[in-house]
Predicted model as a PDB file, atoms N, CA, C, CB and O in Angstrom, pLDDT in the B-factor column:
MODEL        1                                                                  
ATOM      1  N   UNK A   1       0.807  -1.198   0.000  1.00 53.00           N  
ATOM      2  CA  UNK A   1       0.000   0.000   0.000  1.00 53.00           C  
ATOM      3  C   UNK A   1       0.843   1.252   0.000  1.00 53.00           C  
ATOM      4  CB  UNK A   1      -0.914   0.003   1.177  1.00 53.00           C  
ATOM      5  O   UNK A   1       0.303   2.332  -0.240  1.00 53.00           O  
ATOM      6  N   UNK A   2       2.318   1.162   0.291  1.00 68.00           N  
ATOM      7  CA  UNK A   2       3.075   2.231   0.483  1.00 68.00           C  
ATOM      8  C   UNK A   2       2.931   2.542  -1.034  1.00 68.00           C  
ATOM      9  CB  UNK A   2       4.562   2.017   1.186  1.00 68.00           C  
ATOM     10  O   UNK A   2       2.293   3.575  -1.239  1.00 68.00           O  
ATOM     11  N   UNK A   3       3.132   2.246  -1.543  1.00 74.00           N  
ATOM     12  CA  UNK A   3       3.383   1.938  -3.443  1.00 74.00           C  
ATOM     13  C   UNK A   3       1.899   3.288  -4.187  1.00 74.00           C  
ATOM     14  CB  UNK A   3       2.699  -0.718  -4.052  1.00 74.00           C  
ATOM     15  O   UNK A   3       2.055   4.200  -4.999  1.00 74.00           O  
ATOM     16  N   UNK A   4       0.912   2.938  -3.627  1.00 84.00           N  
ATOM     17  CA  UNK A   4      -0.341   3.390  -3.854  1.00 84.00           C  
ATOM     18  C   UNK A   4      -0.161   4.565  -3.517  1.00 84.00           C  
ATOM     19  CB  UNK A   4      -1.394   2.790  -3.260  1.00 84.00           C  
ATOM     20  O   UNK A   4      -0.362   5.371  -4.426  1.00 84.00           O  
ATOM     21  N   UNK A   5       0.281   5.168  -2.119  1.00 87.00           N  
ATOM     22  CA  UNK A   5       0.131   6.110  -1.651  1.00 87.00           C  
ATOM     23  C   UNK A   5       1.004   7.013  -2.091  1.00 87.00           C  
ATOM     24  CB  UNK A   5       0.062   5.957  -0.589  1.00 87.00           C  
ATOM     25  O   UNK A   5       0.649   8.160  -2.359  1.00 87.00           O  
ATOM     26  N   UNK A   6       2.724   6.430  -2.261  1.00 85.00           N  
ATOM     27  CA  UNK A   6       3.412   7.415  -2.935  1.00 85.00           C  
ATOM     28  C   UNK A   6       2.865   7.977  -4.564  1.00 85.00           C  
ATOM     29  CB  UNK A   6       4.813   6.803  -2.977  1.00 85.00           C  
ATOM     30  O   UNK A   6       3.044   8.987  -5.245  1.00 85.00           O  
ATOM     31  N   UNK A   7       2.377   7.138  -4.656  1.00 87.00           N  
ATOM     32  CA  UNK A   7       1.965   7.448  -6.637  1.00 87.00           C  
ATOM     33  C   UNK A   7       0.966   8.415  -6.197  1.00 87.00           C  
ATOM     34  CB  UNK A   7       1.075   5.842  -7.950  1.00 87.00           C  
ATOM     35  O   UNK A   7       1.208   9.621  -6.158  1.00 87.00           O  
ATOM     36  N   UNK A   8      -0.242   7.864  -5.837  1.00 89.00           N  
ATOM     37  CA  UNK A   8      -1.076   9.326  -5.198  1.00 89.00           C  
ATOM     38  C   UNK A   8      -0.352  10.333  -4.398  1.00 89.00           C  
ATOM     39  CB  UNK A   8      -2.247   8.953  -4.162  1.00 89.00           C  
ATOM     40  O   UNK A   8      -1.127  10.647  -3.495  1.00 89.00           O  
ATOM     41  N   UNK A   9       0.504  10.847  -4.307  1.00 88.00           N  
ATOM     42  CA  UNK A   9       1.237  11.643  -3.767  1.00 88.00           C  
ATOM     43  C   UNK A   9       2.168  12.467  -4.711  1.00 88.00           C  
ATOM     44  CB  UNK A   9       1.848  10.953  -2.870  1.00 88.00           C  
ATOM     45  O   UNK A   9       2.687  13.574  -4.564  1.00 88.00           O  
ATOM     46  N   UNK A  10       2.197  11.797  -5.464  1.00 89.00           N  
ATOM     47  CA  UNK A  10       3.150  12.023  -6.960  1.00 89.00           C  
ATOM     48  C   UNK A  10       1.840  13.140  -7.977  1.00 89.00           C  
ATOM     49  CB  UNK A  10       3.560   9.841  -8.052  1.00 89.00           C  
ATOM     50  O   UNK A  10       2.090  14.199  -8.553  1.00 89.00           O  
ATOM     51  N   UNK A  11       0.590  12.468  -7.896  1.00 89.00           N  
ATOM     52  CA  UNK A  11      -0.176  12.677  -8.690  1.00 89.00           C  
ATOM     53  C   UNK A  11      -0.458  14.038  -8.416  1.00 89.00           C  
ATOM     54  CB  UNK A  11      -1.122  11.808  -8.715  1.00 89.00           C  
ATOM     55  O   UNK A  11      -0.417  14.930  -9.264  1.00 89.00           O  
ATOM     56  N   UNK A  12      -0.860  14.247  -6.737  1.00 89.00           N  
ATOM     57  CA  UNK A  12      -1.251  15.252  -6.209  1.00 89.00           C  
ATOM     58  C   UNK A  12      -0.369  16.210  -6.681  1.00 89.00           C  
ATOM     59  CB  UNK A  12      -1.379  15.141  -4.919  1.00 89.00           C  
ATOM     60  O   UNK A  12      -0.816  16.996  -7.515  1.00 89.00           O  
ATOM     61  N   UNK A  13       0.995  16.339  -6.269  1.00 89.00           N  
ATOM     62  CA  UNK A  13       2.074  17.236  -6.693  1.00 89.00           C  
ATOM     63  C   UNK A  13       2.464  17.486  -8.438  1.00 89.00           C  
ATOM     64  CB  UNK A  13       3.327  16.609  -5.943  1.00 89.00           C  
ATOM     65  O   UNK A  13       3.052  18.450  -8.927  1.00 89.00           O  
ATOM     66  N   UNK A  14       1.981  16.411  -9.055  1.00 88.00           N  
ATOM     67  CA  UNK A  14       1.621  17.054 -10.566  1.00 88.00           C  
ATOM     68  C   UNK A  14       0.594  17.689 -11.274  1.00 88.00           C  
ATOM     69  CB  UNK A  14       1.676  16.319 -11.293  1.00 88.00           C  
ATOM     70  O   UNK A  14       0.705  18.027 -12.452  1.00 88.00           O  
ATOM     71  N   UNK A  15      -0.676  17.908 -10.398  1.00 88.00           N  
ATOM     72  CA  UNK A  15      -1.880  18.570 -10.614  1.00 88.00           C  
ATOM     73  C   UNK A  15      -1.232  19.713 -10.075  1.00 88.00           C  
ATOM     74  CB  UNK A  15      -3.267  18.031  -9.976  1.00 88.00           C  
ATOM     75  O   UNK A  15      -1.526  20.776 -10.621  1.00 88.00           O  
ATOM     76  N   UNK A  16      -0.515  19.748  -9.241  1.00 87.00           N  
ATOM     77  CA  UNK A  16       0.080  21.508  -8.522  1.00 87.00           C  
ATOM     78  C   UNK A  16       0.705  21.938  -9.000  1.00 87.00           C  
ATOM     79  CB  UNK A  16       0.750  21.848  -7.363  1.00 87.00           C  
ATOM     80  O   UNK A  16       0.714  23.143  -8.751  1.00 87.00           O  
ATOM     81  N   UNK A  17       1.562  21.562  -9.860  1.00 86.00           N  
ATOM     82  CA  UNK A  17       2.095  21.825 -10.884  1.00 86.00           C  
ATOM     83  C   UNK A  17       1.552  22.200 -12.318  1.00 86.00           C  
ATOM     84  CB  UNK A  17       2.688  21.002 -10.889  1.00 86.00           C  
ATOM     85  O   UNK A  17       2.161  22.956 -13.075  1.00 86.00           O  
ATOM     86  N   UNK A  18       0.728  21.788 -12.524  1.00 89.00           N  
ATOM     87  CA  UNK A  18      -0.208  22.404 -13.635  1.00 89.00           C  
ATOM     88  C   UNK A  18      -0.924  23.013 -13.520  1.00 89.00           C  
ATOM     89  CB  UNK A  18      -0.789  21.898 -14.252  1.00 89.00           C  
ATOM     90  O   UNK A  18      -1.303  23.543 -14.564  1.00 89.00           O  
ATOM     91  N   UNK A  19      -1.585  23.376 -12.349  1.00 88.00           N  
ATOM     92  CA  UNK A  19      -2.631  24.420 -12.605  1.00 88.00           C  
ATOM     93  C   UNK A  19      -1.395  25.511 -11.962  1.00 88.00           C  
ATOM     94  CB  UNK A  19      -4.447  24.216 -11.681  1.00 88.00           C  
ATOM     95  O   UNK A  19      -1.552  26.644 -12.417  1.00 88.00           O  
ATOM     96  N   UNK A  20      -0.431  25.412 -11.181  1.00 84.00           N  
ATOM     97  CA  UNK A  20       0.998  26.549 -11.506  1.00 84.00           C  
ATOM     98  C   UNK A  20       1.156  27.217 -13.041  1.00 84.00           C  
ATOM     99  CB  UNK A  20       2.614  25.586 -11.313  1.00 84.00           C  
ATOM    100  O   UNK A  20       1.252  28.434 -13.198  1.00 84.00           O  
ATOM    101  N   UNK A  21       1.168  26.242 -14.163  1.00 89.00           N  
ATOM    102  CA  UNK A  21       1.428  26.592 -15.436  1.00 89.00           C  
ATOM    103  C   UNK A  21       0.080  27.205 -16.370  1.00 89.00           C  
ATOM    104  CB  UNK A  21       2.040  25.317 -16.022  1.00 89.00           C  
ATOM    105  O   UNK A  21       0.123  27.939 -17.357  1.00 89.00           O  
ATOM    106  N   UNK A  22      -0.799  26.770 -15.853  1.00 89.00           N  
ATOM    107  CA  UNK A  22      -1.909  26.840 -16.365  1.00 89.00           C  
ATOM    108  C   UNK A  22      -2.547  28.754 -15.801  1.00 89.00           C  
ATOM    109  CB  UNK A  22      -2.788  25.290 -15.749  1.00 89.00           C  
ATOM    110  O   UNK A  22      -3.165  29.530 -16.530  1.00 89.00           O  
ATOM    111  N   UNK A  23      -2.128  28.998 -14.398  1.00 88.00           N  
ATOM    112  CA  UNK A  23      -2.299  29.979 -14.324  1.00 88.00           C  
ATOM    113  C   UNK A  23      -1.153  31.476 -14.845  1.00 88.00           C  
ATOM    114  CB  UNK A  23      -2.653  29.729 -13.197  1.00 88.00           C  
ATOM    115  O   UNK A  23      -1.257  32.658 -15.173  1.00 88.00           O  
ATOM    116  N   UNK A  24      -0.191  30.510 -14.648  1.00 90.00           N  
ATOM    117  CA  UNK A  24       0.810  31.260 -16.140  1.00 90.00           C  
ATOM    118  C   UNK A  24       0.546  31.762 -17.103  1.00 90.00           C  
ATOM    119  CB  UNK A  24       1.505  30.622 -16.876  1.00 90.00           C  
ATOM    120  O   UNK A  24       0.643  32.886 -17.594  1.00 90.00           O  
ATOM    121  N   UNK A  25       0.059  30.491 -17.459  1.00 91.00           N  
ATOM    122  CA  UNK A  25      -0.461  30.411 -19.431  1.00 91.00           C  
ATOM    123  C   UNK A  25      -1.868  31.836 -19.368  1.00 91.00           C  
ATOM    124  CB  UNK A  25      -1.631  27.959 -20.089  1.00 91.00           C  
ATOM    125  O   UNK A  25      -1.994  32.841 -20.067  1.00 91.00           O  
ATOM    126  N   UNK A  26      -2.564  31.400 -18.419  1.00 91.00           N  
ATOM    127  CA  UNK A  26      -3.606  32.319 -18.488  1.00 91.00           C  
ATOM    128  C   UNK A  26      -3.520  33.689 -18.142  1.00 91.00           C  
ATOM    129  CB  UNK A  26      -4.486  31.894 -17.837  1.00 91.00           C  
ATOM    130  O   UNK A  26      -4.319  34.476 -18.650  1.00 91.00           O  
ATOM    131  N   UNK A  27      -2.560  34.122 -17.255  1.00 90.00           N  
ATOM    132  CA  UNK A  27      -1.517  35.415 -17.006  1.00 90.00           C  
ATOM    133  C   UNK A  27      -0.870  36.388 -18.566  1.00 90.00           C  
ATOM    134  CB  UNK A  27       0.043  34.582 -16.124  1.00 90.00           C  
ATOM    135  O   UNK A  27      -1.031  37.564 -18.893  1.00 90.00           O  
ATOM    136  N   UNK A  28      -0.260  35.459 -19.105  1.00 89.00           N  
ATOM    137  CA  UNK A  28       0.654  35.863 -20.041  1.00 89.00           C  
ATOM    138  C   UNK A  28      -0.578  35.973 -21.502  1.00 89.00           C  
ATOM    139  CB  UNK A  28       2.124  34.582 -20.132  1.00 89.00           C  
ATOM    140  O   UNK A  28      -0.281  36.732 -22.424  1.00 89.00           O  
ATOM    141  N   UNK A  29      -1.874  35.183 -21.571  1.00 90.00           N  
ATOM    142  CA  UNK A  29      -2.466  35.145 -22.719  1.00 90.00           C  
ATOM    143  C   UNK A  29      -3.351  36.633 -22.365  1.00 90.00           C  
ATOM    144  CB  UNK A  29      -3.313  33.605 -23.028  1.00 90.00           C  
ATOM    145  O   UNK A  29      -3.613  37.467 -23.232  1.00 90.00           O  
ATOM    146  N   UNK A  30      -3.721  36.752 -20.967  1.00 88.00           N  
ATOM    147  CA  UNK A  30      -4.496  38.045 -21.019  1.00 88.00           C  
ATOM    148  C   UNK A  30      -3.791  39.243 -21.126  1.00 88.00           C  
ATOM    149  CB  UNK A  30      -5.272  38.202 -19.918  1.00 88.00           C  
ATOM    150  O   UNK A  30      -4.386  40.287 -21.391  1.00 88.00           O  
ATOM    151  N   UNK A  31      -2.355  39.194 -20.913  1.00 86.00           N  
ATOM    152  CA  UNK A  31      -1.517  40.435 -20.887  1.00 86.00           C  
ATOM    153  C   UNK A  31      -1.471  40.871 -22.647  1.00 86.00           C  
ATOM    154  CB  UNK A  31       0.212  40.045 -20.100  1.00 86.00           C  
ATOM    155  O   UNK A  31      -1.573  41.960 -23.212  1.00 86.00           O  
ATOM    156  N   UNK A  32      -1.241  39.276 -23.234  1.00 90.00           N  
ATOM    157  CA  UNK A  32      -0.660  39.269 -24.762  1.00 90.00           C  
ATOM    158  C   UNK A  32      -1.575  39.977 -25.518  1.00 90.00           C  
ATOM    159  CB  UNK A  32      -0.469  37.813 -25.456  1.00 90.00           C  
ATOM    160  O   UNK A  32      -1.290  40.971 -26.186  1.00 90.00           O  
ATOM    161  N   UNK A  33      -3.494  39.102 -25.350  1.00 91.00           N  
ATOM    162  CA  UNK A  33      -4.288  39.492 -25.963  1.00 91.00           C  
ATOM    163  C   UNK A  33      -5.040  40.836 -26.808  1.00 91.00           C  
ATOM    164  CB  UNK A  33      -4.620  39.109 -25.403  1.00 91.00           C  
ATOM    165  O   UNK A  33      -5.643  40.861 -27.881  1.00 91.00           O  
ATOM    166  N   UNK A  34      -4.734  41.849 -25.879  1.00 87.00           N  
ATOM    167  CA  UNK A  34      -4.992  43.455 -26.278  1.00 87.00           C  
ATOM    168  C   UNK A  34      -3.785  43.826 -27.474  1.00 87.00           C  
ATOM    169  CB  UNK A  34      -4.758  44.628 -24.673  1.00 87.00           C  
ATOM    170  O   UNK A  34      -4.211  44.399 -28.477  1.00 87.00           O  
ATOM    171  N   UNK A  35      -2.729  43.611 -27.428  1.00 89.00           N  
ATOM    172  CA  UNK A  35      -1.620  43.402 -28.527  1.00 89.00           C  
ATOM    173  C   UNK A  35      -2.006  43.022 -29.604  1.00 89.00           C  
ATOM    174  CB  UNK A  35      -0.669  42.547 -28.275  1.00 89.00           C  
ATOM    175  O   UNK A  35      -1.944  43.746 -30.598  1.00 89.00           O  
ATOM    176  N   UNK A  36      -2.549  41.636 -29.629  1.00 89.00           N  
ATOM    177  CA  UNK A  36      -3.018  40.463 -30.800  1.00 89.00           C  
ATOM    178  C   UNK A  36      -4.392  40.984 -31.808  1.00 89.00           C  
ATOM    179  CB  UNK A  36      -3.585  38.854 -29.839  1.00 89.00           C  
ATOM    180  O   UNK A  36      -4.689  40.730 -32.975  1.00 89.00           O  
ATOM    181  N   UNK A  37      -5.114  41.919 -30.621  1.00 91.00           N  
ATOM    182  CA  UNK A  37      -6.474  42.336 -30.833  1.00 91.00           C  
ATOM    183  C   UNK A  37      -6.117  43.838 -31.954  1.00 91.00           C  
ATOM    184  CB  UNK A  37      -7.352  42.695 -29.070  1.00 91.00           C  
ATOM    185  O   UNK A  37      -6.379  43.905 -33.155  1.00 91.00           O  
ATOM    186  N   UNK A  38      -5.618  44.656 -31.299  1.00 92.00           N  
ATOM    187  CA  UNK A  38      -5.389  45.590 -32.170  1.00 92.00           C  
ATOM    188  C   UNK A  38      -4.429  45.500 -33.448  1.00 92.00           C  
ATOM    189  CB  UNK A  38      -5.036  46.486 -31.439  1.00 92.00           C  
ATOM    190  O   UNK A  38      -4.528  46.241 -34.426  1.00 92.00           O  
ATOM    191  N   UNK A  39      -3.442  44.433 -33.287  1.00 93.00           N  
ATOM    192  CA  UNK A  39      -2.777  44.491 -34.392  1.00 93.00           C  
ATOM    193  C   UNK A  39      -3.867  43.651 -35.626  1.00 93.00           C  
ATOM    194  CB  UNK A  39      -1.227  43.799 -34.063  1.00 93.00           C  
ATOM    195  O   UNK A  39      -3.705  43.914 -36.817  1.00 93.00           O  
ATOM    196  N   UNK A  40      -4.856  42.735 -35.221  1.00 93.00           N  
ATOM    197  CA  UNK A  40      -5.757  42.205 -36.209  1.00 93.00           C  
ATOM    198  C   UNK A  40      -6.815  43.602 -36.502  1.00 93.00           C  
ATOM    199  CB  UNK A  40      -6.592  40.694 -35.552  1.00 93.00           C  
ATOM    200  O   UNK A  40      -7.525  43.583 -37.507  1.00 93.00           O  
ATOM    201  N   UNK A  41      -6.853  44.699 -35.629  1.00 95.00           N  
ATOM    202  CA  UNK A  41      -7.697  45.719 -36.594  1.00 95.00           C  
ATOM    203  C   UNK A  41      -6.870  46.924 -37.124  1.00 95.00           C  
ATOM    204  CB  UNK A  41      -8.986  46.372 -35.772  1.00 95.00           C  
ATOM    205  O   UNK A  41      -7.448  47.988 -37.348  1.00 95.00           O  
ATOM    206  N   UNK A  42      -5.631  46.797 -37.317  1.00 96.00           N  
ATOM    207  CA  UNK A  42      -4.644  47.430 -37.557  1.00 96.00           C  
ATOM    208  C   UNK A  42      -4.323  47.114 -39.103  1.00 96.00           C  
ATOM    209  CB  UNK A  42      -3.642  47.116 -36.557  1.00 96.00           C  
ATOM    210  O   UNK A  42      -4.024  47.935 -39.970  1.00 96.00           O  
ATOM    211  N   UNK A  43      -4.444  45.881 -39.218  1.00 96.00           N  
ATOM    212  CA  UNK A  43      -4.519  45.050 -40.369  1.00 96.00           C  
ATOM    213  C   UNK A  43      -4.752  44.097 -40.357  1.00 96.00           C  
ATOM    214  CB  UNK A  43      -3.791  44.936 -40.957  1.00 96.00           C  
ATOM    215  O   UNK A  43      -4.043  43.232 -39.844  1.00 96.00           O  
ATOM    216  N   UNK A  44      -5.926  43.882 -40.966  1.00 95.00           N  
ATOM    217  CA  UNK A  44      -7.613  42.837 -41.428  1.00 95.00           C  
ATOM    218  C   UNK A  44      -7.151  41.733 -42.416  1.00 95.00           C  
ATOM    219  CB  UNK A  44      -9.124  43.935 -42.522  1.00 95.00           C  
ATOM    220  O   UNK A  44      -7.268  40.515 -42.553  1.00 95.00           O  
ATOM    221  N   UNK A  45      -6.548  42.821 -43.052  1.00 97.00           N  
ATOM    222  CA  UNK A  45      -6.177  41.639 -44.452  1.00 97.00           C  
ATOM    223  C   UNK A  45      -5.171  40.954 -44.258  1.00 97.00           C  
ATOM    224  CB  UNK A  45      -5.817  42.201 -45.898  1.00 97.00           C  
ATOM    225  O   UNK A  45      -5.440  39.798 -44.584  1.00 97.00           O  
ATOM    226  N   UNK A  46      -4.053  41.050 -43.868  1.00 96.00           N  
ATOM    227  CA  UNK A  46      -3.065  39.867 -43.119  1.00 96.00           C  
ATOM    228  C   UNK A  46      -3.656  39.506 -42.185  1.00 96.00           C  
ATOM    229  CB  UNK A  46      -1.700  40.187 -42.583  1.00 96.00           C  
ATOM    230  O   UNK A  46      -3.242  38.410 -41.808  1.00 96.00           O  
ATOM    231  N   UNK A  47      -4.131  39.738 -41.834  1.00 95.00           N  
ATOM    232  CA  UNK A  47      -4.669  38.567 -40.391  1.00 95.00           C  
ATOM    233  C   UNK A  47      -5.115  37.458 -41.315  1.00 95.00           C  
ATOM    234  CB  UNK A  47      -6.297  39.166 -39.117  1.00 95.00           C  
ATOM    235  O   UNK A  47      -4.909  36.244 -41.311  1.00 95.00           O  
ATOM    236  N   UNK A  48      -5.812  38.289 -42.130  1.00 96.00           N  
ATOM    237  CA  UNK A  48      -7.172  37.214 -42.749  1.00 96.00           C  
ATOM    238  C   UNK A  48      -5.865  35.960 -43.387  1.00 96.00           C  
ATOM    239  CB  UNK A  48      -8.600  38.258 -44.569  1.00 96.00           C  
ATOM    240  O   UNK A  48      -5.719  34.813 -42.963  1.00 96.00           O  
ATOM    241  N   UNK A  49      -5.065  36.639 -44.487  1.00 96.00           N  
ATOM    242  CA  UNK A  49      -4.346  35.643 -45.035  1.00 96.00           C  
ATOM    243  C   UNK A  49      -3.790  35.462 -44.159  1.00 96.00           C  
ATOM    244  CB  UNK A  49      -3.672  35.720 -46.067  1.00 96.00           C  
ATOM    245  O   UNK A  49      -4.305  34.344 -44.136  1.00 96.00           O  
ATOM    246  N   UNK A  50      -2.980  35.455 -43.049  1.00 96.00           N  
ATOM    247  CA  UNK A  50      -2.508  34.277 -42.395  1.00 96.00           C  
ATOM    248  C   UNK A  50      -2.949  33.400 -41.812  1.00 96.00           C  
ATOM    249  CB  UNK A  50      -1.935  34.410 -41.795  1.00 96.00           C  
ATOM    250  O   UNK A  50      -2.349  32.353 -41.566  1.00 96.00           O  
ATOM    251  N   UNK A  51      -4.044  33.664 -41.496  1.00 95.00           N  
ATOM    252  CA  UNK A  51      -5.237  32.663 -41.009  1.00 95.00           C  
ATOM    253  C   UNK A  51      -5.274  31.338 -41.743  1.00 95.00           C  
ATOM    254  CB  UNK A  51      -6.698  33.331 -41.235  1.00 95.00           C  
ATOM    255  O   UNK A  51      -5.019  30.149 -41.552  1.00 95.00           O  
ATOM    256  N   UNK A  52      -5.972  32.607 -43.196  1.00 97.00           N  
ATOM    257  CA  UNK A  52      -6.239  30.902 -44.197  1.00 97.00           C  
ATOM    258  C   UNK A  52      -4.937  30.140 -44.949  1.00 97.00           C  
ATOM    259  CB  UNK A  52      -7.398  31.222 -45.773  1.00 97.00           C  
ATOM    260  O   UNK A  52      -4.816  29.028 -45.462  1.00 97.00           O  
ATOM    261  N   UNK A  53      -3.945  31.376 -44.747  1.00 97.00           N  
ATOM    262  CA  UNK A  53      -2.291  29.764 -44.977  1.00 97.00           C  
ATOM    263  C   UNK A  53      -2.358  28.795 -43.921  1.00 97.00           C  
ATOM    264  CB  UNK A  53      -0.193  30.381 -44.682  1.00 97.00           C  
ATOM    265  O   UNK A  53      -2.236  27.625 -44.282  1.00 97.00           O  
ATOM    266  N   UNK A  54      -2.564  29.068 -42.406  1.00 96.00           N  
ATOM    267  CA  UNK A  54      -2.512  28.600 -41.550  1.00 96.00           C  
ATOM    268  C   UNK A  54      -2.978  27.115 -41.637  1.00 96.00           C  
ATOM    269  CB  UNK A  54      -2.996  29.367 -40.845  1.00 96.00           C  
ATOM    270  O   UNK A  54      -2.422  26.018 -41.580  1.00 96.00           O  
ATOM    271  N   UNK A  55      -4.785  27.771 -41.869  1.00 96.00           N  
ATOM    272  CA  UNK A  55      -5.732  26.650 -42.421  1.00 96.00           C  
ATOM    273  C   UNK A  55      -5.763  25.729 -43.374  1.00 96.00           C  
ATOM    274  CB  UNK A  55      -6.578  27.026 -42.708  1.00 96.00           C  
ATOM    275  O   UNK A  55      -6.285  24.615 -43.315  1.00 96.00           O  
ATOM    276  N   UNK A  56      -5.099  26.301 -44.395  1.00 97.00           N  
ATOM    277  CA  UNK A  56      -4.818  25.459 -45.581  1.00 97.00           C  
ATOM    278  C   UNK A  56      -3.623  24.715 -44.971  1.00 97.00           C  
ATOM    279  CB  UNK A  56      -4.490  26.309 -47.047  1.00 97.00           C  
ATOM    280  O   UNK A  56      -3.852  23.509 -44.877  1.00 97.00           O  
ATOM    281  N   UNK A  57      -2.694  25.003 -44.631  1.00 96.00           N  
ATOM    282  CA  UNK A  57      -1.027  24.376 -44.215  1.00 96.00           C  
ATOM    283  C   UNK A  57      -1.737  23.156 -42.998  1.00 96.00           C  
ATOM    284  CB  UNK A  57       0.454  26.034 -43.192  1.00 96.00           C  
ATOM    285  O   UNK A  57      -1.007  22.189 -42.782  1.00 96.00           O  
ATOM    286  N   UNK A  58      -2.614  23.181 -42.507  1.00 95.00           N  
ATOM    287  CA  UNK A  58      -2.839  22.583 -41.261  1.00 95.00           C  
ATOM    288  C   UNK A  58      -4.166  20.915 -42.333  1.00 95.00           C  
ATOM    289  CB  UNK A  58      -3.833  24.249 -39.729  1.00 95.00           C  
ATOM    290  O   UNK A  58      -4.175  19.732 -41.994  1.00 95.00           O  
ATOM    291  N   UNK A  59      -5.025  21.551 -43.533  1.00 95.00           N  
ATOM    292  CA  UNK A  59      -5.665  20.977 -44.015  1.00 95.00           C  
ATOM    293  C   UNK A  59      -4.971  19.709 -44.599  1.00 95.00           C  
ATOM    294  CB  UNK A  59      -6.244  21.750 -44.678  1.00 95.00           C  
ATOM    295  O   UNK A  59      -5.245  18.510 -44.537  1.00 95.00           O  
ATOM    296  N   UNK A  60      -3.741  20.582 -45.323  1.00 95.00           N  
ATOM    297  CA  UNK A  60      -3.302  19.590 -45.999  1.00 95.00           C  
ATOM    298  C   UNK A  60      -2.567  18.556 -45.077  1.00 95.00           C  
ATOM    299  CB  UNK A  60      -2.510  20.112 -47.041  1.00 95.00           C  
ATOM    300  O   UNK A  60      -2.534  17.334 -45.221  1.00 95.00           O  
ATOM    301  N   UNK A  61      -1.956  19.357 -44.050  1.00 95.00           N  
ATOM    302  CA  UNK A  61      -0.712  17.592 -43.125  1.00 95.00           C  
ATOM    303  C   UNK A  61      -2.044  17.144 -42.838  1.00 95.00           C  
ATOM    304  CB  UNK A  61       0.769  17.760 -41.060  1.00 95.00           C  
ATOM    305  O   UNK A  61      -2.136  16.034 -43.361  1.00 95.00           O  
ATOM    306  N   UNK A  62      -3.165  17.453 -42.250  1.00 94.00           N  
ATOM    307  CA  UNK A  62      -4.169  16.192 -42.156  1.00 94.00           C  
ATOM    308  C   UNK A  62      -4.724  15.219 -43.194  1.00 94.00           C  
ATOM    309  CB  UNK A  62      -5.256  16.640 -41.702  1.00 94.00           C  
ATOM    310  O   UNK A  62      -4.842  13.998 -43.090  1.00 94.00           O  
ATOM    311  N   UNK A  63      -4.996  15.903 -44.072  1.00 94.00           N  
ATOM    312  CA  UNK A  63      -5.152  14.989 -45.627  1.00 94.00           C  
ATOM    313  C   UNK A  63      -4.569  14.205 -45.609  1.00 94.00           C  
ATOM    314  CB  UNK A  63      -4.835  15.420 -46.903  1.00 94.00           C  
ATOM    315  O   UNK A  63      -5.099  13.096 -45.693  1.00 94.00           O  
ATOM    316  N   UNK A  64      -3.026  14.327 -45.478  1.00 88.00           N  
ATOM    317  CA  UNK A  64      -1.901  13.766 -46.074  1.00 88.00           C  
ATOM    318  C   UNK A  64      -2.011  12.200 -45.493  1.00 88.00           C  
ATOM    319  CB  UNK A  64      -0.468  14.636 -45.665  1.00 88.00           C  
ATOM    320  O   UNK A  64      -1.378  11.478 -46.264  1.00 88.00           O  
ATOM    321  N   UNK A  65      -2.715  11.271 -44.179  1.00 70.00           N  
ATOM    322  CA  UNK A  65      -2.580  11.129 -44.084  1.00 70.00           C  
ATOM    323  C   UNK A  65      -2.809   9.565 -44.493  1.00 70.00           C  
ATOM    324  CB  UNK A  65      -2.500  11.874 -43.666  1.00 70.00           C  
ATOM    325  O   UNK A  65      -2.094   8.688 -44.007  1.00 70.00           O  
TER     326      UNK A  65                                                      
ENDMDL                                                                          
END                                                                             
C-alpha cells in the first residue's frame, strides 16, 4: 500500500504543478491578448491571409494522411 500512496502523492504534486502553469499560461495570454487584438484591426487583411495559410497548411498535413 506504500506503493499506492506514494503514486497518489506524486499525482497530487503534478496537478500543482499544472494548474501553476496553467495559471501562467492564463496570465501571459491576457496580458498578450490586447496586442493580438489591435494588431488584427490594424490590419484585417493579413490577419485574414494568415489565417487561411494557416488553415490550408494545417488541411493539408491532415489529408496527407
Amino acid at each position: 500500500e506504500g506503493v499506492g500512496e506514494a503514486a497518489q502523492e506524486r499525482l497530487r504534486e503534478a496537478l500543482r504543478a499544472t494548474e501553476g502553469l496553467r495559471a501562467q499560461m492564463d496570465e501571459w495570454t491576457n496580458e498578450n491578448l490586447d496586442s493580438l487584438k489591435e494588431s488584427i484591426r490594424e490590419q484585417p487583411l493579413a490577419a485574414c491571409a494568415i489565417s487561411l495559410g494557416v488553415g490550408a497548411l494545417l488541411g493539408a498535413i491532415l489529408l496527407r494522411r
